[in-house]
N, C-alpha and C positions, 0 to 999 in steps of 0.2 A: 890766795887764801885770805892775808889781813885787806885787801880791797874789799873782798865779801863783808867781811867784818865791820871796815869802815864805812860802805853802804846800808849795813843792817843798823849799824849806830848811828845814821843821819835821817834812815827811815822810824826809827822809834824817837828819835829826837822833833820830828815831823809829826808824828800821831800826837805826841804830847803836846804838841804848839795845836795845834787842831780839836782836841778833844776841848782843851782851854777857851779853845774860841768860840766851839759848840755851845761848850757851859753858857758863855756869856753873853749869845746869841739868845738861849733858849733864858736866861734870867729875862735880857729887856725883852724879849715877845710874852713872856710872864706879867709882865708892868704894864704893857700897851692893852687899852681900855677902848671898844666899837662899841656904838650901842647902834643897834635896827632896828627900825619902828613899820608895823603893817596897820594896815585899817584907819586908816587916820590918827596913829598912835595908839588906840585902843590896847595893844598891845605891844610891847617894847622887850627884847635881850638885850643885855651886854655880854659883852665875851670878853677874854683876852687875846691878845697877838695867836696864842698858843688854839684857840677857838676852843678853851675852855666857857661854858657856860655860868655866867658870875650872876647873874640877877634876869629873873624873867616875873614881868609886871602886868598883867591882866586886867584890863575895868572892871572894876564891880558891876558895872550896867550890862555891858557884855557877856559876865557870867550869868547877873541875872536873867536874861531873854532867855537861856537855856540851849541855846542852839552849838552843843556839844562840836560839830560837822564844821561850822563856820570856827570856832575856837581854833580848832587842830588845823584848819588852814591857815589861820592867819599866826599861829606860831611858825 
């Protein structure tokens, strides 16, 4: 019965070491900064590690042709 015990105390003492490491995994992929570019740059993301969407930059020349079709592909 206290070997159970002892196993259950090393298995939550293990989640804790791991949840910790998650955190600190998921902070620096928080920090880490890609930027991708299509069309000849025309249009540019950045993301984070996390592939949160941080800044999306579109030519003015681009918008202005108007070709809606062509935009949506090259995001």
């Amino acid at each position: 019965m206290f070997e159970g015990l002892s196993n259950l105390a090393a298995l939550w003492k293990n989640a804790r070491q791991i949840t910790g490491r998650l955190q600190a995994l998921n902070d620096e992929l928080r920090q880490k900064r890609v930027t991708g570019a299509a069309g000849g740059g025309m249009v540019e993301i950045e993301c984070n590690g996390l592939l949160e969407v941080l800044r999306c930059r579109i030519d003015p020349q681009l918008i202005a042709q108007g070709d809606h079709g062509l935009i949506e592909d090259l995001v």
